[in-house]
Backbone bond lengths (Angstrom), bond angles and torsions (degrees), N, CA, C in turn:
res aa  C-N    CA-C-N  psi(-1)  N-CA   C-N-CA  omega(-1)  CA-C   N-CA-C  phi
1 X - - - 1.457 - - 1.530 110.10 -
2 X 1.407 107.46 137.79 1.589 102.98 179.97 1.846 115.72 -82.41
3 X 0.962 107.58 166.39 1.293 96.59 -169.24 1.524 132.98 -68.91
4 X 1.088 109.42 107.41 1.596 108.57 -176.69 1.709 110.95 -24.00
5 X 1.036 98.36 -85.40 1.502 117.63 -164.73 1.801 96.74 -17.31
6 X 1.215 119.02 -18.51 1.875 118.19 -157.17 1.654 73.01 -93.55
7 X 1.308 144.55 15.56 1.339 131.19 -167.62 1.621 100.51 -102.86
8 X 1.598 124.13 1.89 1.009 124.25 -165.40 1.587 115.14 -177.81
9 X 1.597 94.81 164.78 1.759 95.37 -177.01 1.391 90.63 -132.04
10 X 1.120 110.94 158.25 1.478 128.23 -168.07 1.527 110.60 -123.75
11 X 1.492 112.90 147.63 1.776 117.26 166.82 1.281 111.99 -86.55
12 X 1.287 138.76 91.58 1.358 132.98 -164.48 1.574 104.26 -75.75
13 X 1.215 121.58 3.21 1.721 117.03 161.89 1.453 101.90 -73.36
14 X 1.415 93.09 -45.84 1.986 79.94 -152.67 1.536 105.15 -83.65
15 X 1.419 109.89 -11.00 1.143 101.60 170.18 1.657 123.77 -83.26
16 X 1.307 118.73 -10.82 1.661 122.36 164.19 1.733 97.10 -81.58
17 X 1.159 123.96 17.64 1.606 121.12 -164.78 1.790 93.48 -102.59
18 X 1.460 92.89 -33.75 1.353 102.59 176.98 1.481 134.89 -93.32
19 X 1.361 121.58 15.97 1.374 141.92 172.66 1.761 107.64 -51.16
20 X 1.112 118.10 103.05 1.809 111.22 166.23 1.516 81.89 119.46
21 X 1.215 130.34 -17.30 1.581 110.48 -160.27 1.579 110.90 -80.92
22 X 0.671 123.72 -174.33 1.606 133.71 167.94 1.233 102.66 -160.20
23 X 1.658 127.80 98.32 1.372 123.84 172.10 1.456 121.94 -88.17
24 X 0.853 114.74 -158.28 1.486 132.82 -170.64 1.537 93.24 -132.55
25 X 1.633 129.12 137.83 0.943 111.16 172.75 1.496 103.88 -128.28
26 X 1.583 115.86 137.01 1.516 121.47 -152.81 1.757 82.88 -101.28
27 X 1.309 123.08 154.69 1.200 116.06 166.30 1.865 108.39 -151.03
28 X 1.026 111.77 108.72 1.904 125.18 -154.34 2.427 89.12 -119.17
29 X 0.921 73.97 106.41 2.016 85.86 174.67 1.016 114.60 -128.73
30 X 1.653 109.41 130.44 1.557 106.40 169.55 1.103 121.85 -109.00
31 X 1.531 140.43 142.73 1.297 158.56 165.93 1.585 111.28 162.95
32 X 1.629 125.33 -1.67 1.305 96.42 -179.30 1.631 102.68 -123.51
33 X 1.253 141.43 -153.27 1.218 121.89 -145.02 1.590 99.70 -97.21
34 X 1.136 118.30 124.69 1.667 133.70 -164.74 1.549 101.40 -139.45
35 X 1.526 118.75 60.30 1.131 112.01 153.77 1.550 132.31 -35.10
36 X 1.163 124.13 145.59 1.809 122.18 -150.08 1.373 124.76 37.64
37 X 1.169 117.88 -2.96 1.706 112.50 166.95 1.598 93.80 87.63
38 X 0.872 139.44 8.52 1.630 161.40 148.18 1.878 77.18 10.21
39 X 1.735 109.42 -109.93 1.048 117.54 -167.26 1.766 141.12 -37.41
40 X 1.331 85.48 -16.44 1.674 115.08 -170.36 1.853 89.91 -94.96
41 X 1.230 110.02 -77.57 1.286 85.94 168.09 1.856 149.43 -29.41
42 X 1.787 102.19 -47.59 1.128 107.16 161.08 1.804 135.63 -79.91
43 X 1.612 91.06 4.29 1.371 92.95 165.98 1.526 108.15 -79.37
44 X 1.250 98.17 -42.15 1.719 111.05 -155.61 2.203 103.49 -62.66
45 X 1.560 91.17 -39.39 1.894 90.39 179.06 1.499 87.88 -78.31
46 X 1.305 150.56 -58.47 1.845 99.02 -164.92 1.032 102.79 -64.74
47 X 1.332 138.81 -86.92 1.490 125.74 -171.55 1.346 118.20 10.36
48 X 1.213 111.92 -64.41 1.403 136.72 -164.91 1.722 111.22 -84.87
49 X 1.067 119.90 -22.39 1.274 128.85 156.90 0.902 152.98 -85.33
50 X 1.350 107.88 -27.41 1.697 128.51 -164.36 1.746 100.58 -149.57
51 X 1.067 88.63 143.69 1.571 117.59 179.40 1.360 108.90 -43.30
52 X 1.621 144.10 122.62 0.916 118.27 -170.27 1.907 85.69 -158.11
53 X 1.923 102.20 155.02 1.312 86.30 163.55 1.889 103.13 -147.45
54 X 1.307 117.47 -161.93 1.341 101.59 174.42 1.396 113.75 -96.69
55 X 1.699 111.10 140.16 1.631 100.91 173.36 1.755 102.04 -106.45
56 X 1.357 115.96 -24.48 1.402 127.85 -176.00 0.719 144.30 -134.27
57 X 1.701 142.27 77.74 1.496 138.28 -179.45 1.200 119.34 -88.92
58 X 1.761 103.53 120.57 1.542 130.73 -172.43 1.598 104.71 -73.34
59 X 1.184 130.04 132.65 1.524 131.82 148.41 1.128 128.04 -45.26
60 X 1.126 117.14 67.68 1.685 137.48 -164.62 1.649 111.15 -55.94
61 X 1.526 118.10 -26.94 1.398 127.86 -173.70 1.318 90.80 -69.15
62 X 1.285 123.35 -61.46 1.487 110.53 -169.59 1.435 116.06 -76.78
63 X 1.412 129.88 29.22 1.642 128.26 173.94 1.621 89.58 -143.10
64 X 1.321 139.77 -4.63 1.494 111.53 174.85 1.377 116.35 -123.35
65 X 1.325 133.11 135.26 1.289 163.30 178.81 1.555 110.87 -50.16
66 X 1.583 149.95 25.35 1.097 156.70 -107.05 1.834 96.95 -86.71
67 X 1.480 113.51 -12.58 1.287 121.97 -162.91 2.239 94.15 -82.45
68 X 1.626 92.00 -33.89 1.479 96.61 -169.16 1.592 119.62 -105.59
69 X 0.994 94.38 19.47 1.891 113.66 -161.21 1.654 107.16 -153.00
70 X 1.319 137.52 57.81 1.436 110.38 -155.54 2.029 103.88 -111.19
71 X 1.587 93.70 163.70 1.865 80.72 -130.94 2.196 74.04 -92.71
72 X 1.182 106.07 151.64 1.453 124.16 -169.62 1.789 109.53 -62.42
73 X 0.998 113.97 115.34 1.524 127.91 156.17 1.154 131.22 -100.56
74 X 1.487 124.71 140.39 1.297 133.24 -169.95 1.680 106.43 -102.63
75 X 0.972 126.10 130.42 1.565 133.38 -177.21 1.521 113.79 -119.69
76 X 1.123 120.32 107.72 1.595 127.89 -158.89 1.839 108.95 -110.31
77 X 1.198 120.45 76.61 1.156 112.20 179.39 1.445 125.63 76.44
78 X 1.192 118.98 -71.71 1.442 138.94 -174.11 1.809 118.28 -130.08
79 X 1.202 99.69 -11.16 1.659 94.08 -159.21 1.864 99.03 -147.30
80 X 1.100 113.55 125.63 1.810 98.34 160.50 1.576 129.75 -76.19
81 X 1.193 112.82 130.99 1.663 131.31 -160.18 1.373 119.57 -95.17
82 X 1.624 104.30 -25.52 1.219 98.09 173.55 1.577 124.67 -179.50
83 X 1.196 139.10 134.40 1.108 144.59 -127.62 1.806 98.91 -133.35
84 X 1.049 125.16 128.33 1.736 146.56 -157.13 1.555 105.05 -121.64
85 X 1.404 116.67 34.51 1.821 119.33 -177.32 1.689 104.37 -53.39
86 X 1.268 100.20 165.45 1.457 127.20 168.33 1.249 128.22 -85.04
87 X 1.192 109.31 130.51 1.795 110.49 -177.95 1.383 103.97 -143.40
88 X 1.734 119.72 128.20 1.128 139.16 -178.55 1.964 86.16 -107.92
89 X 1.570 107.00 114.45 1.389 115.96 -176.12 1.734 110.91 -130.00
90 X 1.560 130.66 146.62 1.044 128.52 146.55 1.314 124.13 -117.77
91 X 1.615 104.23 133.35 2.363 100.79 -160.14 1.439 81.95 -122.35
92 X 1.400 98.43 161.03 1.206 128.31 165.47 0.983 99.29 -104.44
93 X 2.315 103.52 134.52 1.633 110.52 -160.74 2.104 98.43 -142.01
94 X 1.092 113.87 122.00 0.931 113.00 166.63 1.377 113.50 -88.26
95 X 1.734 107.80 126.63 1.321 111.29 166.52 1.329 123.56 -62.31
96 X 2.131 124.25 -150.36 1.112 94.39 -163.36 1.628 100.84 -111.44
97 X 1.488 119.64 28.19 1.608 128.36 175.57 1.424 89.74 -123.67
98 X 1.305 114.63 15.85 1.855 101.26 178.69 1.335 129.97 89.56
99 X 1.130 104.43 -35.05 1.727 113.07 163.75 1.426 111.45 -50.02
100 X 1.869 97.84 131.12 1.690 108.76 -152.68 1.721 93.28 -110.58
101 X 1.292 95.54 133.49 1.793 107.54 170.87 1.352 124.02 -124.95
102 X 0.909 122.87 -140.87 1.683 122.55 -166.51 1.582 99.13 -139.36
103 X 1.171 127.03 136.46 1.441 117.21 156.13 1.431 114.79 -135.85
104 X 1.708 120.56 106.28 1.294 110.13 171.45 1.580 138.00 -60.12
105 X 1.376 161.71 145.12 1.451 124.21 167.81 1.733 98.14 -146.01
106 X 1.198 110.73 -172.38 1.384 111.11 -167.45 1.063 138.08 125.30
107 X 1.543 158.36 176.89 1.065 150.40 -162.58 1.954 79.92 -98.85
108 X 1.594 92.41 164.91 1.454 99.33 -170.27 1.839 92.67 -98.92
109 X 1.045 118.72 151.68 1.325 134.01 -168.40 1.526 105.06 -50.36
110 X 1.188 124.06 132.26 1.802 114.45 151.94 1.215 131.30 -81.89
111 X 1.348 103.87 -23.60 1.772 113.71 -178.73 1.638 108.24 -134.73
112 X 1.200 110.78 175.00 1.494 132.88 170.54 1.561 107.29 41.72
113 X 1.289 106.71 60.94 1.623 114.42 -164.23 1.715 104.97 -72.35
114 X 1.672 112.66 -33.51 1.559 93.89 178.49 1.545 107.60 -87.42
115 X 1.163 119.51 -40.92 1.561 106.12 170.44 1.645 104.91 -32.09
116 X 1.337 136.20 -77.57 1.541 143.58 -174.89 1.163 101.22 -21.46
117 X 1.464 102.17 -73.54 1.851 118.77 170.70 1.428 112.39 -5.67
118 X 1.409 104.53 -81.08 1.409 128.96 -172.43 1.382 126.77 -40.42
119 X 1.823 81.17 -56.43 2.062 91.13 168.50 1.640 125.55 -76.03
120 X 1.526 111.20 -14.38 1.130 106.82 158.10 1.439 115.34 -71.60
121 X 1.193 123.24 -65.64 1.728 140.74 -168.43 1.614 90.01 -43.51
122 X 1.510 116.11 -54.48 1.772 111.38 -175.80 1.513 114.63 -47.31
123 X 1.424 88.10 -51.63 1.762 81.91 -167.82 1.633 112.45 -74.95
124 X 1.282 120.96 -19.78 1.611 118.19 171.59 1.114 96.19 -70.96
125 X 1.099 158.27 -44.48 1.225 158.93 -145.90 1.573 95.46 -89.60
126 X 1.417 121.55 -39.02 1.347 113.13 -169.58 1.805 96.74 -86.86
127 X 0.931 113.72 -22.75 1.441 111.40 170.85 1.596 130.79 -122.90
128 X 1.620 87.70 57.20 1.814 112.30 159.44 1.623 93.10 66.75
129 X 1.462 144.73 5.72 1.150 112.55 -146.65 2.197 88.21 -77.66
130 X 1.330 105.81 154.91 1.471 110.38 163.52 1.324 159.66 -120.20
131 X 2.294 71.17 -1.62 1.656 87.46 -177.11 2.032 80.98 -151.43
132 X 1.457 99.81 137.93 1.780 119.58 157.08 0.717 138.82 -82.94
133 X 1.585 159.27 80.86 1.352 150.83 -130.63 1.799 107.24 -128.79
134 X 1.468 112.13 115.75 1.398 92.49 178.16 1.791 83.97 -123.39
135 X 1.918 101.41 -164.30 1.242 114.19 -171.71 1.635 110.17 -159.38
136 X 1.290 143.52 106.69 1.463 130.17 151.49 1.375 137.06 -124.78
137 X 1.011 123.56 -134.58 1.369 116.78 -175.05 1.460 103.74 -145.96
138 X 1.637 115.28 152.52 1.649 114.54 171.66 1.767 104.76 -138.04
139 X 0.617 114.74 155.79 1.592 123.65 -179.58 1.615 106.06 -95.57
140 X 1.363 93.30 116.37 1.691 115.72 -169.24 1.332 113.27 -134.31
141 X 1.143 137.63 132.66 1.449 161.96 145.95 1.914 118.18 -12.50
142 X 1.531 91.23 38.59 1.742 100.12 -177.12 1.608 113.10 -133.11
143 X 1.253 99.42 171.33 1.327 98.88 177.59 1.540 134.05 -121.70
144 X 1.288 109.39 136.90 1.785 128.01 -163.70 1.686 105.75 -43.86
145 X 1.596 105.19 -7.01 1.849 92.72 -158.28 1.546 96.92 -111.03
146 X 1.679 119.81 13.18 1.292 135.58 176.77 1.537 130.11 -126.26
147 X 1.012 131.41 138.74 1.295 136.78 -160.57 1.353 106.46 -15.21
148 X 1.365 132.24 175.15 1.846 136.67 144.05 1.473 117.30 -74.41
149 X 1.220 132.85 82.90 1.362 129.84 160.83 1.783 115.36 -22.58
150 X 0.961 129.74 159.65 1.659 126.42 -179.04 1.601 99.90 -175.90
151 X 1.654 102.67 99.76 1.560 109.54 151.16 1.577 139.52 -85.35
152 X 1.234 78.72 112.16 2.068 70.51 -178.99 1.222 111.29 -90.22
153 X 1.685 108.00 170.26 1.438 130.33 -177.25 1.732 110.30 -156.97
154 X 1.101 109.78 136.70 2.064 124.16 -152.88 1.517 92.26 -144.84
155 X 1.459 116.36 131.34 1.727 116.44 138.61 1.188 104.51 -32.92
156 X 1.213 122.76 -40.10 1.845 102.44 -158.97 1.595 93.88 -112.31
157 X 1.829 127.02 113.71 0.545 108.04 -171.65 1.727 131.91 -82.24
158 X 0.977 86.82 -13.44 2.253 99.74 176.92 1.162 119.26 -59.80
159 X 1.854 98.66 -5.36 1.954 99.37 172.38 1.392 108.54 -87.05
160 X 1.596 121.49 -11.70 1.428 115.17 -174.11 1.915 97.00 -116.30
161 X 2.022 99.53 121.36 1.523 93.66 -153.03 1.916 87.88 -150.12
162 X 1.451 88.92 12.16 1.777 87.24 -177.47 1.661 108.49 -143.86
163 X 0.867 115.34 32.49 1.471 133.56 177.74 1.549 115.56 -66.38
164 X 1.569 115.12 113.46 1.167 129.57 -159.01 1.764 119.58 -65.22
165 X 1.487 79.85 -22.47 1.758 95.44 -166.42 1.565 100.99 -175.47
166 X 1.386 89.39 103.51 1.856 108.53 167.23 1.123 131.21 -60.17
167 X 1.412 126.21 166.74 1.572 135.59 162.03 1.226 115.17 -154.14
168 X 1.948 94.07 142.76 1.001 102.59 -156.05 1.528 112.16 -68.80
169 X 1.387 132.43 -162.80 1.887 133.42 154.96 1.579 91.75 -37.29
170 X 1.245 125.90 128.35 1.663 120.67 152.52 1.625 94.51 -145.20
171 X 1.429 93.11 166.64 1.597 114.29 179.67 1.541 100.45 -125.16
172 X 1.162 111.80 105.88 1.371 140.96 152.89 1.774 143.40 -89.65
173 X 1.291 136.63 118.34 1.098 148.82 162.53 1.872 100.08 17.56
174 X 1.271 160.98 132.03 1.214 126.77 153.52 1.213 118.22 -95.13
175 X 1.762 136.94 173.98 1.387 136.61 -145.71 1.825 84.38 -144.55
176 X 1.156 89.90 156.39 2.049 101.57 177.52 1.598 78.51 -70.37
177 X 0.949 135.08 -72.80 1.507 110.73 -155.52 1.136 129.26 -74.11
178 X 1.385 125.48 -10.71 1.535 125.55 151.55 1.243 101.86 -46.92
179 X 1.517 133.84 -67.34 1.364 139.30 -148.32 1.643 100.72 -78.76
180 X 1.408 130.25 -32.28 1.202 135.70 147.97 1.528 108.81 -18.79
181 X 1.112 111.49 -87.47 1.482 127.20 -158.51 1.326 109.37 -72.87
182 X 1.629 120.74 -25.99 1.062 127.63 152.91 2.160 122.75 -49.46
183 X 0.904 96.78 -51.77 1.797 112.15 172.56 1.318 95.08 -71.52
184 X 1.454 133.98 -41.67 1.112 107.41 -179.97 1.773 126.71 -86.18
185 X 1.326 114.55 -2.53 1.451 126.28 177.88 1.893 99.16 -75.89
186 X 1.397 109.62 -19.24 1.626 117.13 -171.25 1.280 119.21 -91.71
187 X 1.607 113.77 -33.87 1.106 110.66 146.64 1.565 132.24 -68.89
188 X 1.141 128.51 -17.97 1.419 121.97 -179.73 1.773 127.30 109.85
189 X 2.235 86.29 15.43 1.474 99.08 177.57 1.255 94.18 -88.26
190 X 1.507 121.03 -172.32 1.415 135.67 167.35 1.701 108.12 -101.00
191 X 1.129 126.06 141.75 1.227 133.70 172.98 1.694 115.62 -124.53
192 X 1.455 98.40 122.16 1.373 90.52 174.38 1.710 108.91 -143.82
193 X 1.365 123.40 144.51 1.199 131.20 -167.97 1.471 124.52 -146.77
194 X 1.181 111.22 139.04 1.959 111.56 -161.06 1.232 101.20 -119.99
195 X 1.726 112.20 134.44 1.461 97.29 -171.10 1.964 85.88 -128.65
196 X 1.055 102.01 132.31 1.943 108.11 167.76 1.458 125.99 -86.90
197 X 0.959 130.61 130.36 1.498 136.23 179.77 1.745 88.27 -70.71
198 X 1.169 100.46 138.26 1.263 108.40 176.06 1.965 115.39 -124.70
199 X 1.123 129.17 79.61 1.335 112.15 -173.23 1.546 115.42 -4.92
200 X 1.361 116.40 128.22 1.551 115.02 -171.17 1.673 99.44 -79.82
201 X 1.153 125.45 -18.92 1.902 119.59 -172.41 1.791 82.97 -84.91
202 X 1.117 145.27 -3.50 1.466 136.05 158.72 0.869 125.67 -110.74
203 X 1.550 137.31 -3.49 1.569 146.81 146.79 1.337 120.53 -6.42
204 X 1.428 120.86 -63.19 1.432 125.55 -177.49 1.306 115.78 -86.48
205 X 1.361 101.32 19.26 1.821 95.58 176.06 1.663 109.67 -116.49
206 X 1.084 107.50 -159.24 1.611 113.02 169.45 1.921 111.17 -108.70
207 X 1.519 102.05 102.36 1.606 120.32 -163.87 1.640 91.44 -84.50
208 X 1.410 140.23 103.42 1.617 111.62 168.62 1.587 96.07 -91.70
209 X 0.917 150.22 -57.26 1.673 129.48 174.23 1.467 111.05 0.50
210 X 1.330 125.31 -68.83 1.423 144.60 -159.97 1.750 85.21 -64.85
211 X 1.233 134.34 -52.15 1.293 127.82 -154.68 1.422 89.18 -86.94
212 X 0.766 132.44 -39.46 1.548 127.64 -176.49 1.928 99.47 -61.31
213 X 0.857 116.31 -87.24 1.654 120.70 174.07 1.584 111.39 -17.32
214 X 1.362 122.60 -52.45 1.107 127.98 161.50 1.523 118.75 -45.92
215 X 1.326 111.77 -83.00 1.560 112.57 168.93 1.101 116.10 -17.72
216 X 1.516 120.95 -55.49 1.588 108.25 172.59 1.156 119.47 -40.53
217 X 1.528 110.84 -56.52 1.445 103.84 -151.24 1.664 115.14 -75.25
218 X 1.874 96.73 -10.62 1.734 98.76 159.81 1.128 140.82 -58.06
219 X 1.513 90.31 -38.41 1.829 108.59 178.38 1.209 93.86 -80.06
220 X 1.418 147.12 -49.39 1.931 129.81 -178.36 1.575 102.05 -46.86
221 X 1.435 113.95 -48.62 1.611 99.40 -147.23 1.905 84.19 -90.92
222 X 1.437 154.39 -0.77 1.080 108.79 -166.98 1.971 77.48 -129.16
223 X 1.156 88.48 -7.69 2.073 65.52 -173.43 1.451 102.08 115.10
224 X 1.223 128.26 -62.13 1.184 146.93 -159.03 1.939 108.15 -26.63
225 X 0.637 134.36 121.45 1.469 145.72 165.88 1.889 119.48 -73.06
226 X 1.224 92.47 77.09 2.000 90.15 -178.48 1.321 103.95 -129.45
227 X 0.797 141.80 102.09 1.437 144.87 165.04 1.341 133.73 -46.67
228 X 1.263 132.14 110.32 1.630 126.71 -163.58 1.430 113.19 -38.42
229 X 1.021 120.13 -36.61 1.450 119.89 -179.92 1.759 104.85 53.74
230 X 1.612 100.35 -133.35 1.348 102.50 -173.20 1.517 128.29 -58.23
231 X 1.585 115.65 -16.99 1.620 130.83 156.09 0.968 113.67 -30.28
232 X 1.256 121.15 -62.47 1.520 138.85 -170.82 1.635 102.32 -60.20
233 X 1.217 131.57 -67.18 0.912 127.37 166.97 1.641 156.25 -41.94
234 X 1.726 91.02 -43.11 1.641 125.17 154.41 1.985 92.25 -63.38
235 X 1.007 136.73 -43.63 1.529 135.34 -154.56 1.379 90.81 -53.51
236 X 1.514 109.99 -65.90 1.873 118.03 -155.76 1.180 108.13 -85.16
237 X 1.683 125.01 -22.10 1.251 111.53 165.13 1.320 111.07 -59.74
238 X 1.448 134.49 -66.04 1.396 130.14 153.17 1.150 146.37 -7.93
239 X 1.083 113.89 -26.29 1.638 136.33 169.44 1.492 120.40 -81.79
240 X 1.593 100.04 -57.02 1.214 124.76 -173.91 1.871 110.39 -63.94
241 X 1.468 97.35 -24.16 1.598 115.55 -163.64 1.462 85.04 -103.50
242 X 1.350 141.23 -25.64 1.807 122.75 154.95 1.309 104.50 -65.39
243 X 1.414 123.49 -47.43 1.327 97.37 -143.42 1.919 107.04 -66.34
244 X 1.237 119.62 -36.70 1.493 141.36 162.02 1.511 94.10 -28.73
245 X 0.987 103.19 -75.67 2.102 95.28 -176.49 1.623 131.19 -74.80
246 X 1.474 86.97 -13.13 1.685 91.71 164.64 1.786 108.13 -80.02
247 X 1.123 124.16 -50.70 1.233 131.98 158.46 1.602 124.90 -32.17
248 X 1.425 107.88 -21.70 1.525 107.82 -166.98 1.551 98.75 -126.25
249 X 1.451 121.58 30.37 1.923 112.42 -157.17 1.675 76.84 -161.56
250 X 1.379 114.48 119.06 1.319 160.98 -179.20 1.729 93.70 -56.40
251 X 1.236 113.85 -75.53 0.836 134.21 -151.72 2.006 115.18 -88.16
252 X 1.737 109.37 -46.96 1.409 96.07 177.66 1.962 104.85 -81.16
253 X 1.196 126.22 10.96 1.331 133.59 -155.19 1.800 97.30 -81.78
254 X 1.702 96.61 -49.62 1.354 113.70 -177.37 1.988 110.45 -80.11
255 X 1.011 123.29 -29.67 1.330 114.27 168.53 1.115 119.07 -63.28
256 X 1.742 112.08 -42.54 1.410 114.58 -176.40 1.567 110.21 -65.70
257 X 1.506 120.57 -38.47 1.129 112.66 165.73 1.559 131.14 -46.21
258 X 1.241 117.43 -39.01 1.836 135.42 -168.55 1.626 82.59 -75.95
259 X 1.444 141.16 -45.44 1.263 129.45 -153.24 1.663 104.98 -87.92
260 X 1.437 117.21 -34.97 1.249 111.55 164.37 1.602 112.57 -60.32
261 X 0.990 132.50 -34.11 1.704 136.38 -160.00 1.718 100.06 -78.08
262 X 1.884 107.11 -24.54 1.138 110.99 -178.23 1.679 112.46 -88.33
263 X 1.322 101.16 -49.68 1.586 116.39 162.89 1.611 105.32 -31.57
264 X 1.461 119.45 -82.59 1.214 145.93 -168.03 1.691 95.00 -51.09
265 X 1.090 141.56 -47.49 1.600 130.73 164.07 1.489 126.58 -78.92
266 X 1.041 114.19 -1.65 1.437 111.36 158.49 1.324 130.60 -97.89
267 X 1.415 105.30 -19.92 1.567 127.21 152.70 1.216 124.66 -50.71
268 X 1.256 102.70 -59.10 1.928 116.42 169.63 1.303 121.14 -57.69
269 X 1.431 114.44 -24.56 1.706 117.87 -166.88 1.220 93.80 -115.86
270 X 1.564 144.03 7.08 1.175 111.20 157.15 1.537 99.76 89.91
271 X 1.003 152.09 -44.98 1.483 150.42 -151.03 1.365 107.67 -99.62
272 X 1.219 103.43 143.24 1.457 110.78 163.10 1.183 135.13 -116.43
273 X 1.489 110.39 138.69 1.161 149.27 157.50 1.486 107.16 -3.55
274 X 1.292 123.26 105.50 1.603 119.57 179.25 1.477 129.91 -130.95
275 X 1.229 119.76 70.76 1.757 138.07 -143.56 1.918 84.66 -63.59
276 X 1.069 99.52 158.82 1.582 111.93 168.86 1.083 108.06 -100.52
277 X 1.634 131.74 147.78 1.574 132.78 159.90 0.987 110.74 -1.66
278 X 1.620 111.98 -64.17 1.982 120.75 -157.57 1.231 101.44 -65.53
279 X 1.092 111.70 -52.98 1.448 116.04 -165.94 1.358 100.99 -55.54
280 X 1.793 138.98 -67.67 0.929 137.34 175.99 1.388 113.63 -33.83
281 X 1.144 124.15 -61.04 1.399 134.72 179.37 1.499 119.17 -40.02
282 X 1.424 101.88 -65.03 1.607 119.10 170.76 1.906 101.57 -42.67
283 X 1.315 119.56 -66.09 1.047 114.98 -157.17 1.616 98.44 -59.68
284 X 1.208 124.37 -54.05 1.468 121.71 -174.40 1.809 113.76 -53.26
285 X 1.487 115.72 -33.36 0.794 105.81 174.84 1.833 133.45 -69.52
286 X 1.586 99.03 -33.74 1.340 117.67 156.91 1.286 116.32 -61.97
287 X 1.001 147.01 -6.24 1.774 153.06 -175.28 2.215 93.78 -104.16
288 X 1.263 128.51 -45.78 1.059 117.78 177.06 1.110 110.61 -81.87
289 X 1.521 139.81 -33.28 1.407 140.77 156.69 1.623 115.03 -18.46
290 X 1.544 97.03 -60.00 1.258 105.10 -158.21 1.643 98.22 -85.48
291 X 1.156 113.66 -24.61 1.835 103.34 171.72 1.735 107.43 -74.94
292 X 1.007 120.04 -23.96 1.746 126.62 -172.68 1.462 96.54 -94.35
293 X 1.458 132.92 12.21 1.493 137.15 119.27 1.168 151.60 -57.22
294 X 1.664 95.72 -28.73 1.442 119.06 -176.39 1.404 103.25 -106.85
295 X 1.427 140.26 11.68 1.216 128.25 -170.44 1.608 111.93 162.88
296 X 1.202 116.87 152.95 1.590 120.53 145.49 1.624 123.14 -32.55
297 X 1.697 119.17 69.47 1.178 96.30 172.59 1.935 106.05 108.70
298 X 1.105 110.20 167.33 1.565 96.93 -156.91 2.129 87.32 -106.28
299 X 1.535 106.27 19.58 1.646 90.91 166.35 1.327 101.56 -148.47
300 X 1.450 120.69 37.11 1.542 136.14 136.58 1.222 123.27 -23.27
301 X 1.193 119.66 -63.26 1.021 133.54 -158.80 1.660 105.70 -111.03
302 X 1.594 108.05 99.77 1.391 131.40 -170.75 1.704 109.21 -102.62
């Protein structure tokens, strides 16, 4: 393997900024299946919330696929105006009592996934980090007019002990951040990750409910102090703006009904919910279908 460390350049201010710290390192990537934009969303509110700056820019040419991912240009008449490149970044982010963490973001790697690995895992490792926290979304068989379901998954498994709806052993597609948190359960970090049921007839859109539900469960498992802010707000407008079109649409009015009746009896009985491979499969595969409609590729559409 060539040497990680050539995977990146560093701010050596902000990184003596971080001497004594021990962060938490949040890590939110887009390219693999993120029903409601879950992760993309929660990149965008810290960013957007909290103080944040860069500690690390990755060499993205040599980890992205530009043939299968291509980054958005604006074409103005006569001349091009403007260019939408890719950046695989790690900032240093103060929450909202000041306590400083890590937040990775970016398109998720196309190539040389354990090299990436490495240079991430190195540099947390070189800077105390002790615990990994990611978050997304999957398109599931529920309904928008009922709580956010949220399954977790940890290296250590006795931290995940309230899980709404299980699965069985399956073999699935893998994601840089599965395998992330995976390398990092091997070294001897903690990994922990929240995934939201996302109504699948809202999968390909932007769900903030789902990102909101999530967020919680970031701030329980790392401490972190961020406040929903505009989530909260985007949440009920969102709701309020289904319920208006569920009300006026023939057709999603009555599904949503069958999914509450299903919701609402599995609730009552205590049991859970246990999708088979296919089913899992099928649904994921129908969730990239419908993004490889909207675009080149399932992050076309920006």
């Amino acid at each position: 393997m060539l040497d990680p460390r050539q995977l990146y350049t560093i701010d050596p201010g902000v990184r003596a900024s971080l001497a004594g710290e021990r962060p938490v390192l949040v890590h939110l990537l887009e390219g693999y299946v993120d029903a409601g934009q879950v992760a993309r969303q929660l990149a965008g509110h810290l960013r957007d919330s909290l103080e944040s700056v860069v500690l690390a820019d990755f060499d993205h040419d040599q980890l992205h696929d530009y043939r299968s991912r291509r980054p958005p240009m604006v074409f103005d008449t006569n001349t091009w105006v403007s260019l939408e490149d890719y950046a695989l970044q790690l900032f240093k982010v103060k929450d909202a009592s000041g306590r400083v963490f890590l937040l990775l973001t970016g398109p998720e790697p196309d190539t040389q996934w354990n090299r990436a690995c490495a240079a991430i895992l190195d540099l947390a490792g070189e800077l105390g980090v002790e615990q990994v926290v990611t978050g997304q979304g999957v398109p599931m068989g529920v309904p928008h007019t009922r709580p956010v379901l949220v399954t977790s998954h940890a290296t250590d498994p006795e931290l995940v002990t309230d899980n709404p709806v299980w699965i069985d052993r399956v073999t699935v597609p893998g994601s840089f951040a599965g395998m992330l948190e995976f390398r990092a359960g091997q070294r001897g970090i903690l990994g922990r990750g929240f995934v939201a049921h996302v109504p699948h007839y809202l999968a390909p859109g932007t769900y903030a409910p789902a990102a909101l539900a999530v967020l919680e469960r970031l701030r329980d498992a790392s401490g972190l102090d961020v406040p929903p802010g505009e989530l909260a707000s985007l949440s009920l407008q969102t709701l309020t703006q289904l319920e208006a079109e569920v009300a006026g649409d023939n057709e999603l009015g009555p599904l949503v009904e069958q999914l509450e009746r299903q919701y609402d009896e599995l609730e009552a009985s205590g049991r859970a919910s246990v999708p088979t491979p296919d089913e899992i499969g099928a649904a994921v595969e129908r969730f990239l279908a419908q993004q490889d409609d909207e675009g080149e590729g399932p992050d076309a559409a920006r």
